[in-house]
C-alpha positions in Angstrom: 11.7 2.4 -16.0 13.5 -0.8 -15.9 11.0 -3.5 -14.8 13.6 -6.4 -15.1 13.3 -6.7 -11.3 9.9 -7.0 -11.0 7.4 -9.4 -11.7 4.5 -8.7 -14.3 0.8 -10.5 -13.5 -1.5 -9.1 -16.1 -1.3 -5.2 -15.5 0.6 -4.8 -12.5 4.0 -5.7 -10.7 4.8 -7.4 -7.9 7.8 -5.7 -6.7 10.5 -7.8 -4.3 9.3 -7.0 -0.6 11.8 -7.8 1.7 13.7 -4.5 1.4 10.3 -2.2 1.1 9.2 -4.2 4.5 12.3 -3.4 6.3 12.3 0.1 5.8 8.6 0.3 6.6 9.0 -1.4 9.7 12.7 -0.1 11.1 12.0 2.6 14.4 14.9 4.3 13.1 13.6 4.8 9.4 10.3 6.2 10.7 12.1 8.8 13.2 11.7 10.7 10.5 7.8 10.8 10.5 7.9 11.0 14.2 9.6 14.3 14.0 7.4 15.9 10.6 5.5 17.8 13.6 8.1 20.5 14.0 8.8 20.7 10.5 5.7 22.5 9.1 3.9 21.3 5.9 5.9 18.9 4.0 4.9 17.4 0.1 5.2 14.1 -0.7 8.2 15.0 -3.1 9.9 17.0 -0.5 9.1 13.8 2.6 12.4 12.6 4.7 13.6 9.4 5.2 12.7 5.9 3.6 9.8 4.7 5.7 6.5 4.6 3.8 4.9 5.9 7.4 5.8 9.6 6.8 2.7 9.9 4.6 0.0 7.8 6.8 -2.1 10.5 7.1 -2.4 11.9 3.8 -3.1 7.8 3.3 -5.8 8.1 6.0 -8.1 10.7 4.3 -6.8 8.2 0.7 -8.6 5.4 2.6 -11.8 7.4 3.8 -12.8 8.8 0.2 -12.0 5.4 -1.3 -15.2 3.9 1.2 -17.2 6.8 0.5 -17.0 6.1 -3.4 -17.7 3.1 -3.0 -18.8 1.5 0.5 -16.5 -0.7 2.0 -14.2 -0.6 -0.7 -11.4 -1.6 1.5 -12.4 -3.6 4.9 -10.1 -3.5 8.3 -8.5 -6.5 9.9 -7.0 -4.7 12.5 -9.0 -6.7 14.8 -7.5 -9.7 13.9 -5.6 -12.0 15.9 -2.5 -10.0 14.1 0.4 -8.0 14.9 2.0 -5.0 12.3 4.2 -2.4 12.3 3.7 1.7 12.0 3.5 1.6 8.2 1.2 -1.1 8.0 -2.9 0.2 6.6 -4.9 -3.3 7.6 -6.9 -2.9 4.7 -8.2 -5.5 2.5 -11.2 -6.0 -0.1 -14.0 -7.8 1.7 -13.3 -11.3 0.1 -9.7 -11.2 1.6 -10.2 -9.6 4.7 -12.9 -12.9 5.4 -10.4 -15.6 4.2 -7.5 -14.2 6.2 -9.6 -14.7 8.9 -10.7 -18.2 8.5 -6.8 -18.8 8.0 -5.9 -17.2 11.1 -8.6 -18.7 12.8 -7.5 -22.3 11.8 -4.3 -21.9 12.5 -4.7 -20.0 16.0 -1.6 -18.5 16.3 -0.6 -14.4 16.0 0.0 -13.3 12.7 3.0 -11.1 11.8 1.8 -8.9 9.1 4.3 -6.3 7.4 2.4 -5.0 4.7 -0.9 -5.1 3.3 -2.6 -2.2 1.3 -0.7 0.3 -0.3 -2.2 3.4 -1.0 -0.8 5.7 -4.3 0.7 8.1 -2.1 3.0 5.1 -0.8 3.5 3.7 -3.6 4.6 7.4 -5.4 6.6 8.0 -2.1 8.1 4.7 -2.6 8.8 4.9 -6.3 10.3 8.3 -6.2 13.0 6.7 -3.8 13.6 4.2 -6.8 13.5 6.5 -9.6 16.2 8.5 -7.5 18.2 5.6 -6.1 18.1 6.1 -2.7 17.2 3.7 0.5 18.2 0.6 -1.3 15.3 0.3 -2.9 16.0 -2.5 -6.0 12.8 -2.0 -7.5 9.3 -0.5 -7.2 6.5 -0.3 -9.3 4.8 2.7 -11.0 2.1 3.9 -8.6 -1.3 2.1 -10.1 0.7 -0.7 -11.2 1.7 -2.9 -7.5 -0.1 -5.5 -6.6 -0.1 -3.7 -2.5 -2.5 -1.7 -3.9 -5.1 -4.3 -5.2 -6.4 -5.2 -1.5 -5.8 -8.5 -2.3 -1.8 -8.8 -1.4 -0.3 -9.1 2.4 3.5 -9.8 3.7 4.2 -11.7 6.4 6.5 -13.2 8.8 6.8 -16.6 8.8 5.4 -17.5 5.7 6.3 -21.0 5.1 4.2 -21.6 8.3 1.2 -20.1 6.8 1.5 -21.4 3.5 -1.2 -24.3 4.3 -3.2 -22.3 6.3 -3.7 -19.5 3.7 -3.1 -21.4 0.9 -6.6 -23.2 2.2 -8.5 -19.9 2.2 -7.7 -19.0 -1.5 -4.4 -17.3 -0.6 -1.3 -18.1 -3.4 2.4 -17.9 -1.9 4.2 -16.2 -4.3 7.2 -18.5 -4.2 11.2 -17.6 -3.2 11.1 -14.9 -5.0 9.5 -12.4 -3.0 8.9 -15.1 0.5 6.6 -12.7 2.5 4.1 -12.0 -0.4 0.4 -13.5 -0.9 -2.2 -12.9 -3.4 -5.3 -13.3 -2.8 -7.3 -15.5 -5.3 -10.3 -16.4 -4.7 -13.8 -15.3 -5.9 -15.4 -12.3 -5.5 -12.5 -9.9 -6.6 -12.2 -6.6 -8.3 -10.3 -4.2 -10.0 -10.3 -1.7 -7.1 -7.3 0.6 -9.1 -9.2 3.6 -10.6 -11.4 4.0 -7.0 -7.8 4.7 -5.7 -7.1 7.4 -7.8 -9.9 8.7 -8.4 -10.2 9.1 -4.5 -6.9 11.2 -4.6 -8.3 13.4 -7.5 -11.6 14.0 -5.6 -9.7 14.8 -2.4 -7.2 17.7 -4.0 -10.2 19.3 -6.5 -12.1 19.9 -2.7 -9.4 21.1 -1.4 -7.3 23.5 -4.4 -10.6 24.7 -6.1 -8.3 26.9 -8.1 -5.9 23.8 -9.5 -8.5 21.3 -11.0 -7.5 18.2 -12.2 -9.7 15.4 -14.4 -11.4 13.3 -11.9 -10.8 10.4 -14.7 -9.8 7.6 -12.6 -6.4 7.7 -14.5 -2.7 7.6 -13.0 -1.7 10.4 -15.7 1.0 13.5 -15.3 -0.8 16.1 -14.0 -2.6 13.1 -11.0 0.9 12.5 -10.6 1.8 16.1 -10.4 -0.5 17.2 -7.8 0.3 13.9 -5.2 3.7 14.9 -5.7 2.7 18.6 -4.1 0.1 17.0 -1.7 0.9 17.6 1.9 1.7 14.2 3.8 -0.2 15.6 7.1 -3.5 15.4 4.8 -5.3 18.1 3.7 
Protein backbone atom coordinates (compact mmCIF):
# COMPACT_ATOMS: atom_id res chain seq x y z
CA UNK A 1 0.00 0.00 0.00
CA UNK A 2 0.96 3.49 -0.71
CA UNK A 3 0.96 5.43 2.56
CA UNK A 4 2.17 8.78 1.04
CA UNK A 5 -1.26 10.16 1.91
CA UNK A 6 -1.44 9.43 5.22
CA UNK A 7 0.15 10.46 8.20
CA UNK A 8 2.34 8.07 10.40
CA UNK A 9 2.35 8.66 14.47
CA UNK A 10 4.30 5.89 15.92
CA UNK A 11 2.46 2.63 14.64
CA UNK A 12 -0.56 3.88 13.07
CA UNK A 13 -2.06 6.33 10.42
CA UNK A 14 -4.13 9.05 10.50
CA UNK A 15 -5.81 8.89 7.39
CA UNK A 16 -7.43 12.42 5.74
CA UNK A 17 -11.18 12.41 7.16
CA UNK A 18 -13.11 14.68 5.28
CA UNK A 19 -14.04 12.36 2.46
CA UNK A 20 -14.46 9.06 4.90
CA UNK A 21 -16.96 11.58 7.06
CA UNK A 22 -18.91 12.45 4.09
CA UNK A 23 -19.68 9.19 3.03
CA UNK A 24 -20.47 7.98 6.52
CA UNK A 25 -22.76 10.66 7.08
CA UNK A 26 -24.61 11.10 3.35
CA UNK A 27 -28.62 9.50 3.66
CA UNK A 28 -28.03 8.59 0.24
CA UNK A 29 -24.69 6.54 0.74
CA UNK A 30 -26.34 4.59 3.67
CA UNK A 31 -29.60 3.67 1.52
CA UNK A 32 -27.66 1.03 0.98
CA UNK A 33 -27.63 -0.32 4.55
CA UNK A 34 -31.23 0.71 4.94
CA UNK A 35 -32.14 -1.73 2.26
CA UNK A 36 -29.51 -5.00 3.43
CA UNK A 37 -32.87 -6.40 5.03
CA UNK A 38 -34.28 -7.73 1.79
CA UNK A 39 -31.04 -8.86 0.58
CA UNK A 40 -30.23 -11.89 2.86
CA UNK A 41 -26.79 -12.46 4.49
CA UNK A 42 -24.29 -10.20 3.07
CA UNK A 43 -20.06 -10.46 3.94
CA UNK A 44 -18.17 -7.73 4.50
CA UNK A 45 -16.34 -8.24 1.16
CA UNK A 46 -19.44 -8.63 -0.74
CA UNK A 47 -21.27 -5.13 1.39
CA UNK A 48 -22.85 -2.26 -1.05
CA UNK A 49 -22.27 1.15 -1.12
CA UNK A 50 -19.55 3.45 0.50
CA UNK A 51 -21.10 4.22 3.88
CA UNK A 52 -19.20 2.60 6.85
CA UNK A 53 -23.02 2.09 8.45
CA UNK A 54 -23.67 -1.10 6.36
CA UNK A 55 -21.65 -3.13 8.91
CA UNK A 56 -22.97 -1.48 12.38
CA UNK A 57 -24.16 -4.42 13.61
CA UNK A 58 -21.51 -6.80 12.99
CA UNK A 59 -19.61 -3.62 14.80
CA UNK A 60 -22.21 -3.92 17.65
CA UNK A 61 -21.41 -7.46 18.76
CA UNK A 62 -17.25 -6.01 17.89
CA UNK A 63 -18.02 -3.50 20.69
CA UNK A 64 -19.78 -5.93 23.20
CA UNK A 65 -16.83 -8.62 23.25
CA UNK A 66 -14.32 -5.90 23.35
CA UNK A 67 -16.04 -4.80 27.20
CA UNK A 68 -16.35 -8.30 28.06
CA UNK A 69 -12.46 -8.76 27.54
CA UNK A 70 -11.84 -6.18 29.22
CA UNK A 71 -14.58 -4.06 31.20
CA UNK A 72 -15.18 -0.86 29.92
CA UNK A 73 -12.73 -1.03 27.36
CA UNK A 74 -14.53 1.48 25.31
CA UNK A 75 -17.06 3.95 27.24
CA UNK A 76 -20.36 5.77 25.54
CA UNK A 77 -20.81 9.43 25.17
CA UNK A 78 -23.93 9.17 23.59
CA UNK A 79 -25.33 11.00 26.35
CA UNK A 80 -23.49 13.88 25.77
CA UNK A 81 -24.69 17.20 24.85
CA UNK A 82 -23.68 15.87 21.12
CA UNK A 83 -25.22 15.34 17.84
CA UNK A 84 -23.83 12.29 15.14
CA UNK A 85 -24.81 10.72 12.28
CA UNK A 86 -25.82 6.85 11.47
CA UNK A 87 -22.32 5.67 11.11
CA UNK A 88 -21.12 7.21 14.08
CA UNK A 89 -20.17 4.27 17.43
CA UNK A 90 -19.81 7.03 20.44
CA UNK A 91 -17.23 5.16 21.85
CA UNK A 92 -14.26 6.31 23.57
CA UNK A 93 -11.54 4.97 26.24
CA UNK A 94 -12.60 6.16 29.70
CA UNK A 95 -9.90 9.06 29.85
CA UNK A 96 -11.40 10.61 26.66
CA UNK A 97 -14.89 10.01 26.99
CA UNK A 98 -14.32 12.24 30.66
CA UNK A 99 -12.31 15.07 28.97
CA UNK A 100 -14.75 15.43 26.11
CA UNK A 101 -17.15 16.02 28.53
CA UNK A 102 -15.52 18.63 30.59
CA UNK A 103 -14.90 20.30 27.03
CA UNK A 104 -18.38 20.15 26.09
CA UNK A 105 -19.35 21.17 29.39
CA UNK A 106 -17.29 24.46 29.27
CA UNK A 107 -18.13 25.35 26.26
CA UNK A 108 -22.08 24.59 26.50
CA UNK A 109 -22.94 24.45 23.15
CA UNK A 110 -24.06 20.99 20.93
CA UNK A 111 -21.30 19.13 19.59
CA UNK A 112 -21.30 17.93 15.96
CA UNK A 113 -19.49 14.75 16.07
CA UNK A 114 -18.84 12.69 12.70
CA UNK A 115 -16.69 10.06 13.76
CA UNK A 116 -15.31 8.66 16.67
CA UNK A 117 -14.37 4.86 17.10
CA UNK A 118 -13.79 2.75 14.34
CA UNK A 119 -14.15 -0.71 14.79
CA UNK A 120 -11.81 -3.34 12.29
CA UNK A 121 -14.74 -4.32 10.39
CA UNK A 122 -15.00 -0.41 9.41
CA UNK A 123 -11.90 0.08 8.95
CA UNK A 124 -11.51 -3.40 6.55
CA UNK A 125 -14.83 -2.23 4.89
CA UNK A 126 -13.25 0.99 4.41
CA UNK A 127 -9.88 -0.11 3.18
CA UNK A 128 -11.18 -2.58 0.79
CA UNK A 129 -12.95 0.48 -0.98
CA UNK A 130 -9.28 1.97 -1.18
CA UNK A 131 -7.40 -0.98 -2.12
CA UNK A 132 -10.12 -1.25 -5.01
CA UNK A 133 -10.55 2.46 -5.87
CA UNK A 134 -13.88 3.11 -5.45
CA UNK A 135 -16.01 5.86 -3.41
CA UNK A 136 -13.36 8.41 -3.67
CA UNK A 137 -11.62 7.18 -1.05
CA UNK A 138 -7.81 8.97 -1.27
CA UNK A 139 -6.45 7.02 1.41
CA UNK A 140 -7.24 4.56 4.32
CA UNK A 141 -5.25 2.85 6.63
CA UNK A 142 -4.63 -0.94 7.06
CA UNK A 143 -7.20 -2.12 9.53
CA UNK A 144 -5.17 -2.11 13.15
CA UNK A 145 -3.21 0.68 11.95
CA UNK A 146 -6.00 4.10 12.13
CA UNK A 147 -5.89 6.08 14.75
CA UNK A 148 -10.31 5.83 14.71
CA UNK A 149 -9.61 2.79 16.20
CA UNK A 150 -7.47 3.78 19.30
CA UNK A 151 -10.67 5.38 21.30
CA UNK A 152 -8.74 8.22 21.56
CA UNK A 153 -9.60 10.15 18.05
CA UNK A 154 -13.06 12.09 17.24
CA UNK A 155 -14.18 14.35 14.02
CA UNK A 156 -16.02 17.14 14.32
CA UNK A 157 -17.84 20.00 12.92
CA UNK A 158 -16.68 23.09 13.63
CA UNK A 159 -13.45 22.51 14.84
CA UNK A 160 -11.72 25.74 15.02
CA UNK A 161 -14.46 26.60 17.55
CA UNK A 162 -13.46 23.78 19.77
CA UNK A 163 -9.93 23.99 19.42
CA UNK A 164 -9.70 25.91 22.92
CA UNK A 165 -12.15 24.10 24.46
CA UNK A 166 -10.68 20.60 23.82
CA UNK A 167 -7.44 21.63 23.39
CA UNK A 168 -7.91 22.51 27.44
CA UNK A 169 -9.01 18.94 28.19
CA UNK A 170 -5.90 17.24 26.77
CA UNK A 171 -7.36 17.01 23.22
CA UNK A 172 -4.54 17.94 20.19
CA UNK A 173 -6.09 19.42 16.75
CA UNK A 174 -4.45 17.76 14.31
CA UNK A 175 -3.88 20.85 12.16
CA UNK A 176 -5.17 21.68 8.18
CA UNK A 177 -4.37 18.67 7.31
CA UNK A 178 -7.03 16.60 8.28
CA UNK A 179 -9.48 19.91 10.16
CA UNK A 180 -12.09 17.64 11.80
CA UNK A 181 -9.59 15.26 13.56
CA UNK A 182 -8.54 15.15 17.50
CA UNK A 183 -6.30 13.03 19.38
CA UNK A 184 -6.68 12.56 22.50
CA UNK A 185 -3.52 13.05 24.72
CA UNK A 186 -3.74 12.99 27.94
CA UNK A 187 -2.87 10.52 30.79
CA UNK A 188 -4.29 7.44 31.35
CA UNK A 189 -4.13 5.91 27.74
CA UNK A 190 -3.61 2.55 26.23
CA UNK A 191 -2.88 0.56 23.50
CA UNK A 192 -6.44 -0.82 23.12
CA UNK A 193 -5.49 -2.51 19.38
CA UNK A 194 -4.97 -6.28 20.06
CA UNK A 195 -8.49 -6.20 22.50
CA UNK A 196 -9.99 -5.20 19.01
CA UNK A 197 -8.98 -8.01 17.26
CA UNK A 198 -8.75 -10.30 19.45
CA UNK A 199 -12.65 -9.56 20.15
CA UNK A 200 -13.29 -10.36 16.33
CA UNK A 201 -11.24 -13.64 16.58
CA UNK A 202 -13.20 -14.76 19.81
CA UNK A 203 -16.55 -13.80 18.13
CA UNK A 204 -16.08 -16.03 14.69
CA UNK A 205 -14.20 -19.26 16.70
CA UNK A 206 -17.93 -19.23 18.84
CA UNK A 207 -19.66 -19.02 16.12
CA UNK A 208 -17.65 -21.37 12.96
CA UNK A 209 -16.45 -24.05 15.51
CA UNK A 210 -15.35 -25.90 12.38
CA UNK A 211 -13.05 -22.82 10.93
CA UNK A 212 -10.65 -21.87 13.94
CA UNK A 213 -8.57 -19.19 13.76
CA UNK A 214 -5.46 -18.14 16.37
CA UNK A 215 -7.06 -16.00 18.96
CA UNK A 216 -3.46 -14.11 18.95
CA UNK A 217 -4.44 -10.59 19.10
CA UNK A 218 -2.76 -10.20 15.65
CA UNK A 219 -4.28 -8.44 12.38
CA UNK A 220 -2.69 -11.40 10.21
CA UNK A 221 -4.16 -13.15 6.82
CA UNK A 222 -6.21 -15.63 7.85
CA UNK A 223 -8.07 -12.63 10.82
CA UNK A 224 -8.24 -10.88 7.82
CA UNK A 225 -9.71 -13.66 5.85
CA UNK A 226 -12.45 -14.59 8.06
CA UNK A 227 -13.79 -10.52 8.65
CA UNK A 228 -13.72 -10.48 5.10
CA UNK A 229 -16.51 -13.64 5.12
CA UNK A 230 -18.16 -12.31 8.39
CA UNK A 231 -21.73 -11.44 7.84
CA UNK A 232 -22.37 -7.53 8.41
CA UNK A 233 -25.90 -8.34 10.24
CA UNK A 234 -23.65 -9.94 13.07
CA UNK A 235 -23.51 -13.37 13.81
Amino acid sequence: MNHESLSRTANTYIEPCARINQIDNDPVQRRAFEELGARGIVTLQDAPGCSTAVVRKLDKQLIEEMNKIEPNCLISFADFNVDMGEAVHPFLQITAQEALARAISSRGEKLIVNSAYRTIAQQLFLYNRYQAGECEITAAAPPGKSNHQSGLAIDIADPEGWIPYLEANGWRWLGEWDRPHFDYIGDGTRDIGGTAVLAFQRLWNRYNPNEQIDEDSVFGLATEEKLNKSPVEGF
